[in-house]
C-alpha positions in Angstrom: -68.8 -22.5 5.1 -68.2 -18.7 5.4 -71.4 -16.6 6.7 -71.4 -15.2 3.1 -72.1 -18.1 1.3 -75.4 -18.3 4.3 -76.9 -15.7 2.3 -79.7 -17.8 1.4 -80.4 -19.9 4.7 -80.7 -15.8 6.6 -83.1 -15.0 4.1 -85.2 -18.5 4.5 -84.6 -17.8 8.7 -85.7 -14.0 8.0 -89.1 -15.2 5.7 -90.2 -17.9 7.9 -90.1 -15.2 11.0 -92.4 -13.1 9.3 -94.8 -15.7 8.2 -94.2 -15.0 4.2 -94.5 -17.7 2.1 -91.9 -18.2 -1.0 -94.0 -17.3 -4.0 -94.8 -13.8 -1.9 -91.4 -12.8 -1.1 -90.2 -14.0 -5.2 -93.2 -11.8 -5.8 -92.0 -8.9 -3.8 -88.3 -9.1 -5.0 -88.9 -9.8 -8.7 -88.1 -13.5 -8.9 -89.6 -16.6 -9.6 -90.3 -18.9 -7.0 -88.2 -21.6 -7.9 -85.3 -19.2 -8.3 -85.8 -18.1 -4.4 -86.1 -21.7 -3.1 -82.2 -22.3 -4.5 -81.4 -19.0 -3.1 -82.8 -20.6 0.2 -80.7 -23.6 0.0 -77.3 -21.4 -0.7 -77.5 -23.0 -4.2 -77.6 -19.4 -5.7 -75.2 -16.6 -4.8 -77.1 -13.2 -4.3 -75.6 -10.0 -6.1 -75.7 -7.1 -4.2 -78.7 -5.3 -6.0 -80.6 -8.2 -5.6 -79.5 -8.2 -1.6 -80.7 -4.3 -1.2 -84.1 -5.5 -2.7 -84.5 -8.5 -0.2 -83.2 -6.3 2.9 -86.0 -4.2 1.7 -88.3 -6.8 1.2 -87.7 -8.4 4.9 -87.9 -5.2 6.7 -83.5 -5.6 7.7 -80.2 -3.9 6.5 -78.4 -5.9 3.9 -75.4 -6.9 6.5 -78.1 -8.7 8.5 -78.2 -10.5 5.7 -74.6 -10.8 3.9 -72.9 -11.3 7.3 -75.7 -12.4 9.8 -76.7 -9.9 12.9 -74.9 -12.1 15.0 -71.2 -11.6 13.5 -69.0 -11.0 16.6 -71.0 -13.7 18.1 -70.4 -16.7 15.2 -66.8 -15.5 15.3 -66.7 -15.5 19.3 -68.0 -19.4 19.1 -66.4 -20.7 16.1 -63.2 -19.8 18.0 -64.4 -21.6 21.5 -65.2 -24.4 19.1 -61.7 -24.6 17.6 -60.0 -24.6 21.0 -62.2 -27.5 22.2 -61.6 -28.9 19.1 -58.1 -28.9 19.3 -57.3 -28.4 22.6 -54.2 -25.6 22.9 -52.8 -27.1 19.9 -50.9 -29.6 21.5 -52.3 -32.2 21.1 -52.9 -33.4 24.5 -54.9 -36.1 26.0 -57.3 -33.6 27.8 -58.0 -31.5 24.2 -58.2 -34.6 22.2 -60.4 -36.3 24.7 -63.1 -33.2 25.0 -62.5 -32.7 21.2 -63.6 -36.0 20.3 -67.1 -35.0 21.4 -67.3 -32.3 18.4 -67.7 -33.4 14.9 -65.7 -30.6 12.3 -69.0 -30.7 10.3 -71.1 -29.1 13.3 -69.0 -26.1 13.4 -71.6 -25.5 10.2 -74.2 -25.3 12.0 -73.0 -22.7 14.6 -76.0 -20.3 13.0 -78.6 -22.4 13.8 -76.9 -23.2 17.7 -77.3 -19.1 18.0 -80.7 -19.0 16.3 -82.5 -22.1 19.0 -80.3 -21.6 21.9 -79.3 -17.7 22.1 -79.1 -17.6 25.8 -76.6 -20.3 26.0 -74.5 -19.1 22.4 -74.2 -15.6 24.3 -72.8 -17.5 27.4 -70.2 -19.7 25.2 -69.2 -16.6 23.9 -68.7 -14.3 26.9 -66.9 -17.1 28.6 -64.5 -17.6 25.1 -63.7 -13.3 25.6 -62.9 -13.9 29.0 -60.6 -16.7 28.2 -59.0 -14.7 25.1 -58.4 -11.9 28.0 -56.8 -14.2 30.2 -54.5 -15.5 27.8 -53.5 -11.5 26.6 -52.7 -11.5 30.4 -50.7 -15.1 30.6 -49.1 -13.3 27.1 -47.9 -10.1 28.8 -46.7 -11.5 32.1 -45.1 -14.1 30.1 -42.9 -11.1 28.0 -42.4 -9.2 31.0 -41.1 -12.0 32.9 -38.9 -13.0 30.6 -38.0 -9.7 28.9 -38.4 -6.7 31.9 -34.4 -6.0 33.3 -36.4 -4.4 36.5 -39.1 -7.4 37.1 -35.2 -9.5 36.9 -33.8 -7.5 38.8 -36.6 -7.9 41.7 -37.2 -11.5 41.0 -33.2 -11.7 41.8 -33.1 -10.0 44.7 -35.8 -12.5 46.6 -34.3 -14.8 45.5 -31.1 -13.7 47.2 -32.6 -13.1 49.8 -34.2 -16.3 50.2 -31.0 -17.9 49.9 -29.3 -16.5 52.4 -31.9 -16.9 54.7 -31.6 -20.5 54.2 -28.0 -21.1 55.0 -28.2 -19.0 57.5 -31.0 -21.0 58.9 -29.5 -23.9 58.0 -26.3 -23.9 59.8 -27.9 -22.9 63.0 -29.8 -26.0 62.6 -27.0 -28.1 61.8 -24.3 -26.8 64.0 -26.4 -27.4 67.8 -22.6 -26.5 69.6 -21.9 -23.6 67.7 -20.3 -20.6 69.7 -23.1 -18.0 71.1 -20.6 -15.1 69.7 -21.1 -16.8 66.0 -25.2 -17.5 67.2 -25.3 -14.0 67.6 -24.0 -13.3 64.2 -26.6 -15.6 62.3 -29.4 -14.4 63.9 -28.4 -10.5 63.2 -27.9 -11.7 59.8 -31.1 -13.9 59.4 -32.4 -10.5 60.9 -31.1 -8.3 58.4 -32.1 -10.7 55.2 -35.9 -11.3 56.4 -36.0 -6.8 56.3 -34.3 -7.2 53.1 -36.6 -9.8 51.8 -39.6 -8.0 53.2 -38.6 -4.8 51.6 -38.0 -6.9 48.0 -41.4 -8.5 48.5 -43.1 -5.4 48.7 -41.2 -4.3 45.6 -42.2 -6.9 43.5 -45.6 -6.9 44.6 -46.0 -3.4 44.1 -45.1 -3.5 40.3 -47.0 -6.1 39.4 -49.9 -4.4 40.9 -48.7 -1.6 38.7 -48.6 -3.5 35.6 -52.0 -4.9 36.2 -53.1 -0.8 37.0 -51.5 0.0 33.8 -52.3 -3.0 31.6 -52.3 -0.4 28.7 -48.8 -1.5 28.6 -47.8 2.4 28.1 -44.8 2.6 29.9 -42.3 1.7 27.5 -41.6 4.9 24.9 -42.2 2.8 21.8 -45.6 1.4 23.4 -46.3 5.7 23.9 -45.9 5.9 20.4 -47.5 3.2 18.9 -50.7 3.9 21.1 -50.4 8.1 20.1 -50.5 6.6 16.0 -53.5 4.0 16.6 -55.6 6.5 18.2 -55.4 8.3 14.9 -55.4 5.7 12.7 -51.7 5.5 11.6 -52.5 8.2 9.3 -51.4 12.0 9.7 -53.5 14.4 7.7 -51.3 17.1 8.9 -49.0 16.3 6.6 -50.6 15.7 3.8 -51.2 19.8 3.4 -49.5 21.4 0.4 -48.1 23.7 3.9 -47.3 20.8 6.5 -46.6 21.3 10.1 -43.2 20.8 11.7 -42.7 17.7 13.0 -41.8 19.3 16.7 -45.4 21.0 16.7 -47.4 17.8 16.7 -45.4 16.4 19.4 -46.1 19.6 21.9 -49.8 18.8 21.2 -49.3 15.6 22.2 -49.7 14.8 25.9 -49.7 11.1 25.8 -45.7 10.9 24.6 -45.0 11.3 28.4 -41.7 9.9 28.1 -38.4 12.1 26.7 -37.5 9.0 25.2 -41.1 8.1 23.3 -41.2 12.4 22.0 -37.5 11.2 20.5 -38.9 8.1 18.9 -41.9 10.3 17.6 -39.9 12.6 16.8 -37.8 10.3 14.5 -40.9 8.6 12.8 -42.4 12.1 11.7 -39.5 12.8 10.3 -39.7 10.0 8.2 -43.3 10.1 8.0 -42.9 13.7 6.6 -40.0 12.6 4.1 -42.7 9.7 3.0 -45.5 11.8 2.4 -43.4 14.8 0.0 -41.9 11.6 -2.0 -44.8 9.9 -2.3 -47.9 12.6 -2.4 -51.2 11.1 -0.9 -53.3 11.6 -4.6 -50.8 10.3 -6.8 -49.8 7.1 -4.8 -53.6 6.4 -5.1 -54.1 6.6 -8.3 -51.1 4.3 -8.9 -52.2 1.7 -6.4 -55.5 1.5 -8.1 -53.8 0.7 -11.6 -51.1 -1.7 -9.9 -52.8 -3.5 -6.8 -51.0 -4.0 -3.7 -47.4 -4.4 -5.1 -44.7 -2.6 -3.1 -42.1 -3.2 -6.0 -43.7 -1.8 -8.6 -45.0 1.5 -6.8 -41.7 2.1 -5.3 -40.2 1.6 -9.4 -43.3 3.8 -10.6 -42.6 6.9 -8.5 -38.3 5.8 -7.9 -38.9 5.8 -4.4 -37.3 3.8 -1.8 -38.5 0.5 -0.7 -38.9 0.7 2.8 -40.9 4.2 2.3 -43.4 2.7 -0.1 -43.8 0.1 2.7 -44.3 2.9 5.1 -46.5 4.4 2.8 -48.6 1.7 2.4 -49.6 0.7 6.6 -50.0 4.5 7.3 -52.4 5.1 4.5 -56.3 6.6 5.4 -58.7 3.6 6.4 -60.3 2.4 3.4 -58.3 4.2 1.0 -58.1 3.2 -2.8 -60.6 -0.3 -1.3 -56.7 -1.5 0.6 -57.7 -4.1 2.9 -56.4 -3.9 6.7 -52.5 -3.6 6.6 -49.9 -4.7 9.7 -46.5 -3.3 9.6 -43.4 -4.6 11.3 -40.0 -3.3 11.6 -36.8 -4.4 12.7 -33.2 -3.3 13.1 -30.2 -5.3 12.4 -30.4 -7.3 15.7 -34.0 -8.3 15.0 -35.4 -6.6 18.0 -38.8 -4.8 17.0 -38.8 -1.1 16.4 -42.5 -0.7 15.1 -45.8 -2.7 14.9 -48.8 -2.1 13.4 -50.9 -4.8 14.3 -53.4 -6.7 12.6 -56.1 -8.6 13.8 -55.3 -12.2 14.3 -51.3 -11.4 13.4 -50.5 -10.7 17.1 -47.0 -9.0 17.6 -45.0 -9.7 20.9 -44.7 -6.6 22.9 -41.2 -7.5 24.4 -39.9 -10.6 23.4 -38.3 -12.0 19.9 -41.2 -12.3 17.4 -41.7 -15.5 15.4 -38.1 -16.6 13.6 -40.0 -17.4 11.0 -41.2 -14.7 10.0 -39.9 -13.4 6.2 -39.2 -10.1 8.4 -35.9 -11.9 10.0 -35.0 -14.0 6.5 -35.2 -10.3 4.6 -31.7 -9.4 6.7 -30.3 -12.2 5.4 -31.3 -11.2 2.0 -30.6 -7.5 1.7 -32.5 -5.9 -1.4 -34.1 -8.3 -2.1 -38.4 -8.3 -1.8 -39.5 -11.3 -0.3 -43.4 -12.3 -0.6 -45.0 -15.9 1.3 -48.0 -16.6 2.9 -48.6 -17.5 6.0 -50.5 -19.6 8.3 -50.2 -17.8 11.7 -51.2 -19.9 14.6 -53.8 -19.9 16.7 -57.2 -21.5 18.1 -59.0 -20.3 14.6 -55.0 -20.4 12.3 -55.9 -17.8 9.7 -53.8 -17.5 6.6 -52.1 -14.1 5.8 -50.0 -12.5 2.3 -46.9 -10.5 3.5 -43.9 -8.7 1.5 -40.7 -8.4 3.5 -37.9 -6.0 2.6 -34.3 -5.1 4.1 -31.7 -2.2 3.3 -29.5 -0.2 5.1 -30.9 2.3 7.1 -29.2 6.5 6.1 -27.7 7.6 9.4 -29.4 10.7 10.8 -28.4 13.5 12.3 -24.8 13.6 14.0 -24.0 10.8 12.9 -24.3 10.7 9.4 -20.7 10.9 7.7 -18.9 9.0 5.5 -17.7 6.0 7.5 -20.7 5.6 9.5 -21.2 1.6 10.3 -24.1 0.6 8.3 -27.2 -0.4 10.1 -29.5 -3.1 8.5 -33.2 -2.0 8.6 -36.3 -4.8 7.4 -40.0 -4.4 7.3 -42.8 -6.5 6.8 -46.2 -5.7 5.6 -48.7 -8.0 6.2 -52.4 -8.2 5.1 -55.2 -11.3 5.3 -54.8 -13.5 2.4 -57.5 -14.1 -0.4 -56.3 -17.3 -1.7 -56.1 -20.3 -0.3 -54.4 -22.1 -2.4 -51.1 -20.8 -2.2 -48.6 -23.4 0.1 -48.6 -21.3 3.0 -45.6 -21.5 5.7 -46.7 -21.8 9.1 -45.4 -19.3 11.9 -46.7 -17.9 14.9 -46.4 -14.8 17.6 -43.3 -15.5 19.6 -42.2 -19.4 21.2 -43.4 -18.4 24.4 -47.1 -18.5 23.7 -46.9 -20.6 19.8 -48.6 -24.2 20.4 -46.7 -25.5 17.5 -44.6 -27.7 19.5 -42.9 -29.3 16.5 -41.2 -26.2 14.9 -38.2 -26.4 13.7 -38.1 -22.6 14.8 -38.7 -23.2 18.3 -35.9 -22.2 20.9 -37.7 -22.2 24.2 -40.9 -24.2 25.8 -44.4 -22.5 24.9 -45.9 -21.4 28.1 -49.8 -22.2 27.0 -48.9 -25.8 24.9 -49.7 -28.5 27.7 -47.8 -31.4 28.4 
């Protein structure tokens, strides 16, 4: 049952704290008493009128009472619930075992767990952050590992090392007669290779301290740029003026692209950015996604604009614009590495490695020009079911090399916001393989790191 439809049970919880009885609160908001005892029982929806007059009534704000005070907590243990529940998704004989010992129908009564036990709902749920941190952690190691050339490189080089320590070691060992002119030789070279493995150990050691320093994940220029957009909401005002800056200005004022290569990148996106907003001006596009809903085709037919910069559009849009719910945005190029994400909550995107292959994003370059739409089950400890539009086309050339017989590079996008149906056949995906506990996915091209066995 969502919290909203626990409208009634908060306003019972809320009454009996105070010491009111029914007929003086149905007195006090207008109603009968009959009427408020089947509001009580979440047998009666509230209308939001009638919710201001009880929030008034009962002394609270009316999201204490829609959504519950507690929000962030309910979520927090619903979530520890599921991953008891259902152990990393695996379905192994640890999860299945602990599972067993909560019954689906008590994750109901996770609002009355928080209202008699509060101490021990706020320790359930600090202990469920720390292990959603942990597993960001396991995540990003896991990406780097498999995905960082210079991490390789390091890991390579002990290994080396290593190696040649042990045959050198080994023959030693095995060869008790060996000449002292050839003993000699070993040792300098078991010498050498322990300094060489010393010095490599340090190395590695070192970066990974320096990840963990820097578990912003900045380093990478598209990681500088992503983080530069979020802190302003993906949307640019700037250009939104009837006189709008120069793309070049807003990157000098910008002291977090570090990088050369993330002021290129930005420098690439305004441009686009800029292109998107004269194309499709801010009031207009409004206007038309109030009459049309959230339908990429039809605003990119209303205002014969291209697909890709409707889609644009769309995830860089100001928060709450024109009542459009949260919006993630992916990009790829023709190789299916990942050029831009937006994320959304509970859509995680892979910082490094290969996102999800089943993800319409990668189907769309197989089908050029032509607008996908599915819904999706994405999953995790709490799956949550998304709508996304996925779109490829060629991507212009820019710049130099923009001529006639330039190769043509494949470009897709995918928008993705939370779905409101669920009754839609939905097609399950996930993040990337490496941390996805659907083991039986047709998808699937290498082990999940967090499924056990």
């Amino acid at each position: 049952m969502a919290r909203s439809a626990l409208t009634g049970t908060r306003i019972r919880e809320r009454r009996l704290t105070l010491k009111l009885r029914q007929a003086d609160l149905a007195r006090a908001v207008g109603i009968s008493a009959a009427y408020l005892n089947l509001i009580e029982h979440n047998r009666r929806r509230v209308s939001e009128p009638l919710l201001d007059t009880f929030a008034k009534a009962l002394g609270v704000a009316p999201v204490a009472l829609s959504e519950g005070a507690e929000s962030a907590l309910f979520e927090a243990l619903r979530e520890a619930a599921a991953g008891v529940a259902g152990g990393t998704g695996s379905g192994s004989g640890t999860g299945d075992a602990v599972g067993a010992l909560i019954d689906p129908s008590e994750l109901e009564r996770i609002e009355e767990f928080v209202g008699r036990f509060p101490a021990w709902a706020k320790v359930l749920a600090a202990r469920q952050s720390r292990l959603a941190a942990l597993e960001r952690v396991v995540e990003t190691y896991s990406e780097r590992m498999g995905q960082d050339p210079y991490l390789l490189d390091e890991l390579h080089e002990v290994l080396s090392a290593v190696t040649s320590l042990r045959s050198g070691a080994a023959i030693l060992v095995e060869t008790p007669d060996i000449e002292p002119e050839w003993q000699a030789r070993f040792l300098s070279s078991i010498a050498s290779e322990s300094l060489r493995l010393s010095a490599a150990a340090e190395g590695l050691v070192a970066y990974l301290d320096s990840i963990e320093a820097t578990d912003s994940g900045l380093a990478a220029p598209l990681d500088q740029l992503e983080a530069w957009l979020s802190a302003r909401g993906w949307h640019l005002p700037d250009f939104e003026r009837p006189d709008p800056p120069d793309p070049a200005e807003l990157i000098a004022q910008a002291p977090e692209l570090a990088a050369s290569a993330a002021r290129d990148l930005a420098l690439s996106y305004l441009t686009r950015a800029l292109a998107d907003s004269r194309i499709l001006p801010l009031k207009p596009f409004l206007a038309a996604l109030s009459e049309t809903g959230l339908d990429p085709a039809r605003l990119a037919a209303r205002f014969g604009a291209p697909m890709a910069a409707v889609f644009r559009r769309l995830a860089t849009l100001p928060e709450g614009a024109a009542n459009l719910p949260p919006l993630g945005l992916v990009v790829c190029d023709g190789s299916g590495t990942l050029t831009l994400r937006r994320p959304l909550p509970g859509f995680a995107l892979p910082r490094s490695a290969a996102g999800c292959p089943l993800w319409p994003l990668y189907e769309a370059l197989s089908r050029p020009m032509q607008p996908l739409r599915l819904t999706l089950d994405m999953a995790g400890r709490l799956p949550q079911r998304f709508q996304s539009w996925a779109f490829a086309a060629p991507r212009p050339p820019e710049g130099a090399a923009a001529s006639f017989d330039a190769p043509v590079l494949m470009e897709a996008m995918m928008l993705v916001t939370p779905a409101t149906s669920r009754l839609e056949i939905a097609r399950p995906v996930g993040t990337s393989c490496r941390v996805c506990p659907r083991l039986a996915c047709a998808g699937r091209r290498e082990p999940s790191l967090i499924a056990a066995r």
